[in-house]
C-alpha positions in Angstrom: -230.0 3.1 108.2 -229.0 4.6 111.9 -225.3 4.1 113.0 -223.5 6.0 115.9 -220.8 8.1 114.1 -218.3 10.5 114.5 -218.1 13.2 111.4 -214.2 13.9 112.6 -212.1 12.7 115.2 -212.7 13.6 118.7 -216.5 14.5 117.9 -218.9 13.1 120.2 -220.7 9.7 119.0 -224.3 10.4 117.5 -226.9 8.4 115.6 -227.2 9.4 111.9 -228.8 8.0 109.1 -226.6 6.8 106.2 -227.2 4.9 103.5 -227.5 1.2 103.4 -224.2 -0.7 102.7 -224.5 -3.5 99.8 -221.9 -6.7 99.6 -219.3 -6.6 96.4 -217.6 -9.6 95.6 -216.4 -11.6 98.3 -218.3 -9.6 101.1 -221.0 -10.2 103.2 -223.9 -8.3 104.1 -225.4 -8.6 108.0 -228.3 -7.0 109.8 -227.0 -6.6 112.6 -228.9 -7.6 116.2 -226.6 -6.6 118.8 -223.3 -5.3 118.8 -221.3 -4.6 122.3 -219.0 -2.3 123.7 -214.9 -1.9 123.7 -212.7 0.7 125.2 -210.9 0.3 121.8 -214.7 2.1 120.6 -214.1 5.5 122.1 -210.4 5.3 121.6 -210.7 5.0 117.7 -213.3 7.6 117.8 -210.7 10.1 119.8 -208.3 8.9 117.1 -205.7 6.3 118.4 -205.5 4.5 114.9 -205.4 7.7 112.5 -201.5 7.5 112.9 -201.6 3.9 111.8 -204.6 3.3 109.4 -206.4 5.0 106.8 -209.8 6.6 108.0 -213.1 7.5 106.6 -215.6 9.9 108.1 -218.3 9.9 108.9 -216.5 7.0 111.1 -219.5 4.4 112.3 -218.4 2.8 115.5 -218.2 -0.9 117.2 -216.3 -3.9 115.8 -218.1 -6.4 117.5 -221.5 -7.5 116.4 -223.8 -10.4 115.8 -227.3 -10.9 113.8 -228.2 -12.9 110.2 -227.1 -12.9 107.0 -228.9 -10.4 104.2 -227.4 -11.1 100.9 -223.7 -12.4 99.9 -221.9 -11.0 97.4 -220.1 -13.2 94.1 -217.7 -16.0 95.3 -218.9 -15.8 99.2 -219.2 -20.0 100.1 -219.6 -20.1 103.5 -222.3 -17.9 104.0 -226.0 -17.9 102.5 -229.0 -15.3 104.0 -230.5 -16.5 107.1 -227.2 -17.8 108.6 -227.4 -16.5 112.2 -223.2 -14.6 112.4 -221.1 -13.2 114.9 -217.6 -11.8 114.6 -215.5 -8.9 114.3 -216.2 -6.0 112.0 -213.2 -4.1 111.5 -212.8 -3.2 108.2 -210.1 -0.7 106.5 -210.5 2.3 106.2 -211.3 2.7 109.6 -215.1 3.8 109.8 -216.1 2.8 106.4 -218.2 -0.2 108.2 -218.8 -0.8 112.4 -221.3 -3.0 114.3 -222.9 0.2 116.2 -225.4 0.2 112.8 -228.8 -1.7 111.3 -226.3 -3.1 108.8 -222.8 -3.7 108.0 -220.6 -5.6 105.0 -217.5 -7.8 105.9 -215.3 -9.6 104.3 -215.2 -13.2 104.3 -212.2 -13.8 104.9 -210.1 -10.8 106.0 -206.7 -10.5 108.2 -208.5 -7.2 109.8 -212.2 -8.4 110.4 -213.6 -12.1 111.2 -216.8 -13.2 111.2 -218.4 -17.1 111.8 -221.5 -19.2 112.9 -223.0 -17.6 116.1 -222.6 -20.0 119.4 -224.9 -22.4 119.9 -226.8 -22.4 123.4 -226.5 -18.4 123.4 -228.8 -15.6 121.7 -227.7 -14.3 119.2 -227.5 -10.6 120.4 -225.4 -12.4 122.9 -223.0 -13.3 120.7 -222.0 -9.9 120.0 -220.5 -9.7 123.3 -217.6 -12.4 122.3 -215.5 -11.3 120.0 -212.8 -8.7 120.4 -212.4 -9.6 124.5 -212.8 -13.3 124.2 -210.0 -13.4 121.5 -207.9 -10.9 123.3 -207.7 -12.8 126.4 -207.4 -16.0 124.7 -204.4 -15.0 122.5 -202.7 -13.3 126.0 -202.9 -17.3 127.1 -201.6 -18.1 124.1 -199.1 -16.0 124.2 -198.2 -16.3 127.9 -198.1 -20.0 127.4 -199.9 -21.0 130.6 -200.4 -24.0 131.6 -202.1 -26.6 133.7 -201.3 -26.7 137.4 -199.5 -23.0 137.3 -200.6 -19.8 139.1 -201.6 -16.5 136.9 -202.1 -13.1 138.8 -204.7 -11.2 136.4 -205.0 -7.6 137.0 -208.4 -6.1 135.6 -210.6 -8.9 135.7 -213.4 -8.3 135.8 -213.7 -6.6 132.5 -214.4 -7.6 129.5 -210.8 -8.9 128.6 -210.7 -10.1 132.4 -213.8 -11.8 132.7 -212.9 -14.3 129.7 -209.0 -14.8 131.1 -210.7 -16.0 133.9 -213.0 -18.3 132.8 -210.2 -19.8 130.0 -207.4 -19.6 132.6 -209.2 -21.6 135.1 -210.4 -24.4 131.8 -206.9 -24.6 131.7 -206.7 -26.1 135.1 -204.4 -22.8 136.4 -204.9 -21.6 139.2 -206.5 -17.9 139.2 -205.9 -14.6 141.6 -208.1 -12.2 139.9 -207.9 -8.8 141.5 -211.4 -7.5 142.1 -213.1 -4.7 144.4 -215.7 -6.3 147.1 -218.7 -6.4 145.2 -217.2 -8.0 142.4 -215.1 -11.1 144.2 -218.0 -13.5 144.3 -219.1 -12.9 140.6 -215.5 -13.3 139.6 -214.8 -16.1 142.0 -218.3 -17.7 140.2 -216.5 -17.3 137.3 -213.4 -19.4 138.0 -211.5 -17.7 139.8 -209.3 -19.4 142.8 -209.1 -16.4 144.9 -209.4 -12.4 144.8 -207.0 -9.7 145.6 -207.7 -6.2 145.6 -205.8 -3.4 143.2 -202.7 -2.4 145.4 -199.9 -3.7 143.9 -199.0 -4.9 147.7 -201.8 -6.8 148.2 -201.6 -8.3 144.7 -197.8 -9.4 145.0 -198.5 -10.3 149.0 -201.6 -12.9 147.3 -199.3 -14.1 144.4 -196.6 -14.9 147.1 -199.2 -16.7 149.8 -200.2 -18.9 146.6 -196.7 -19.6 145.4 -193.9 -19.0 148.0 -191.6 -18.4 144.5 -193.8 -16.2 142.9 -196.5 -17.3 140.1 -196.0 -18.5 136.8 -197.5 -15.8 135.1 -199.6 -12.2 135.2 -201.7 -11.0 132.5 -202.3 -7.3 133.2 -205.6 -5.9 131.6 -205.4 -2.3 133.2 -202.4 -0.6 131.5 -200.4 1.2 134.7 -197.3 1.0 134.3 -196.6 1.8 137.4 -198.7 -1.4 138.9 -197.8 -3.9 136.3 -193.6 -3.3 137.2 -194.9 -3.4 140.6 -196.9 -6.3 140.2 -193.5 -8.5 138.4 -192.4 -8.8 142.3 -194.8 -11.5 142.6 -194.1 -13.4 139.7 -191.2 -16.3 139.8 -187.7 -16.1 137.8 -188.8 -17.4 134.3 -192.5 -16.4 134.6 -194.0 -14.5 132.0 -195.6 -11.3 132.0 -197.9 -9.0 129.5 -199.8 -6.2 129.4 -202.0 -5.2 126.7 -202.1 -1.8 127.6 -198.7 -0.8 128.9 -196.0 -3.0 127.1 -193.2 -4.4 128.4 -191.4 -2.2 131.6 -188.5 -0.2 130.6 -185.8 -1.8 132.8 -184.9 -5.5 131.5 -186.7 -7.5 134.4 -186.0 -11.2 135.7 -189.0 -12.6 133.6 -189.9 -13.3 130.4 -192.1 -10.1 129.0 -193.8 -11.3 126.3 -196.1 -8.8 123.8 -199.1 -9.3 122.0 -200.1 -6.9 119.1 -203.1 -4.0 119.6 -206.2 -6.3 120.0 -208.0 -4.8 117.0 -205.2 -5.7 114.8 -204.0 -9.3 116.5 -203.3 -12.2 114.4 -205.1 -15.8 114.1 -208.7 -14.2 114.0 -210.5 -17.0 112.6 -208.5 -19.5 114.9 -209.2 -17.6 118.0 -212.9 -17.3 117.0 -213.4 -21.0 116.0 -211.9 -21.6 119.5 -213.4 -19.6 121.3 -217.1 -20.5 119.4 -216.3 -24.5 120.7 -215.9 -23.6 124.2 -219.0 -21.6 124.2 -220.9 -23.8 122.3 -219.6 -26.6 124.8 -220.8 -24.6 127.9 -217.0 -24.2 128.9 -217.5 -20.0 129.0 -220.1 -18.2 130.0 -221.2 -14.9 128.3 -220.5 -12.2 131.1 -223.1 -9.6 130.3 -223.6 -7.3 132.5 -226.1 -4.3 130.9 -228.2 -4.3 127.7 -228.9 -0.8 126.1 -230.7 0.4 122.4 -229.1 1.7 120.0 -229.9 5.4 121.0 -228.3 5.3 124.4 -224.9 3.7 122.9 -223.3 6.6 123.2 -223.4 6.5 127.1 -222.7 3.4 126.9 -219.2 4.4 125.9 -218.7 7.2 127.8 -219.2 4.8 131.3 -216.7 2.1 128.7 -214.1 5.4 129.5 -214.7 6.5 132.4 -213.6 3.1 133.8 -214.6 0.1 136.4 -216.5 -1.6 133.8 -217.9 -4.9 134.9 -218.4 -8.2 132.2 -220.1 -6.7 128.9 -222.3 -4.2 127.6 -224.5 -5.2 124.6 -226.3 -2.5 122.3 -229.7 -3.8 121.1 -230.2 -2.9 117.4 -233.0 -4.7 116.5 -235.2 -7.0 117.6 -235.0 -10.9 116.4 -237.2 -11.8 119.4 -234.3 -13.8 121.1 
């Protein structure tokens, strides 16, 4: 089958062909339709986990994909061939599966990987735009504890991460600054967003105080300055709370509540984020923001533009056609 590798870390991505994967007991085989791009991609491929997890090489790429169901292996129940899936496909050791392939075997039921019935009302190459940025954003919420009638600044948003914080902030009934550069602020305002800020921290704290004369109840950071998310607390009330996925919490103690969330390939809850975030889809709640389609061959690019930054919505990577 062709998957984008690396043979070691901090090779460049290429297509090779490697053999088929099959399903042992309790796994799950999927031909894979679509998978879609994550910064966390090219960092695993540069090597940000090897300190952490065990790798295998060569390391096939992407977590998140979506396609049908080729063969279960003994004891799988909620699965049969045909199913139309979607899901997470991170699976330890690193590289020994990814979604940037014609195939790949997960788990069933995993604390690393997560898998589930694709959307309805979506293609199913769609689908693979979801996972790993939809439940990032929707444990920060979480996590954050936001609220109805409350104010969130949320720097990077119109990424991937940022473009489904929006959408779920705003179902929440918050209200959303969303920083944003020109071209972007009516496609994120489209979204849900209340208003738009650009990335000075000046500008975001001056927007966060014009909203809420205190300060807002809360800022998600998506970018992972550290510099802009300490500056960025100015604008956030006594008793807010604060994260950044990126960046941590500042170094100084501040006047809010900092709270953390875990590295978004290894976060907790999978299958409950995913179920979640599968019924507001399915309900028409959230819209899928992609932005680009590519093939398979021109995945690697794909990543490279992930790195070099100012990445708007999603990227998917067609693998094969389903004619949907």
């Amino acid at each position: 089958m062709r998957a984008l590798a690396v043979s070691r870390t901090g090779d460049s991505p290429r297509l090779l062909d490697l053999p088929r994967p099959r399903p042992g007991p309790g796994e799950v085989l999927v031909r894979l339709e679509a998978a879609s791009v994550n910064p966390m991609d090219w960092k695993i491929a540069e090597g940000a986990l090897t300190e952490v997890l065990p790798h295998t090489y060569p390391l096939v790429l992407g977590a998140d994909g979506a396609g049908r169901v080729e063969a279960v292996g003994e004891g799988v129940r909620r699965f049969s061939p045909g199913d139309a899936v979607y899901g997470q496909f991170f699976v330890v050791p690193v590289g020994s599966q990814g979604s940037f392939a014609e195939y790949a075997v997960v788990p069933e039921e995993s604390p690393t990987s997560v898998i589930a019935p694709a959307p309805a009302g979506i293609s199913v190459a769609d689908a693979a735009a979801v996972p790993t940025a939809a439940m990032t954003a929707l444990g920060a919420l979480d996590a954050l504890g936001l609220k109805a009638g409350q104010a969130i600044v949320i720097v990077g948003a119109t990424g991937g991460i940022g473009s489904f914080a929006v959408q779920l902030a705003a179902g929440l009934g918050a209200h959303v600054i969303a920083t944003a550069r020109p071209d972007a602020r009516a496609w994120i305002t489209g979204l849900g967003a209340a208003e738009t800020a650009g990335y000075a921290p000046d500008e975001i704290v001056a927007r966060a105080r014009a909203a809420r004369p205190d300060g807002v109840d809360a800022l998600l950071d998506l970018v992972g300055d550290r510099s802009v998310f300490d500056a960025c607390l100015a604008g956030v009330r006594v008793g807010g709370t604060a994260m950044s996925v990126n960046s941590g919490a500042p170094a100084e103690p501040p006047r809010h509540s900092v709270v953390s969330t875990s590295n978004y390939v290894l976060m907790d809850g999978k299958a409950d984020l995913l179920g979640r975030i599968t019924e507001e889809i399915s309900a028409g709640r959230v819209v899928v923001p992609v932005q680009e389609r590519v093939p398979l061959d021109a995945a690697a690019g794909a990543l490279a533009r992930s790195k070099a930054g100012g990445a708007r919505g999603k990227t998917v990577v067609r693998i094969q056609d389903a004619g949907n």
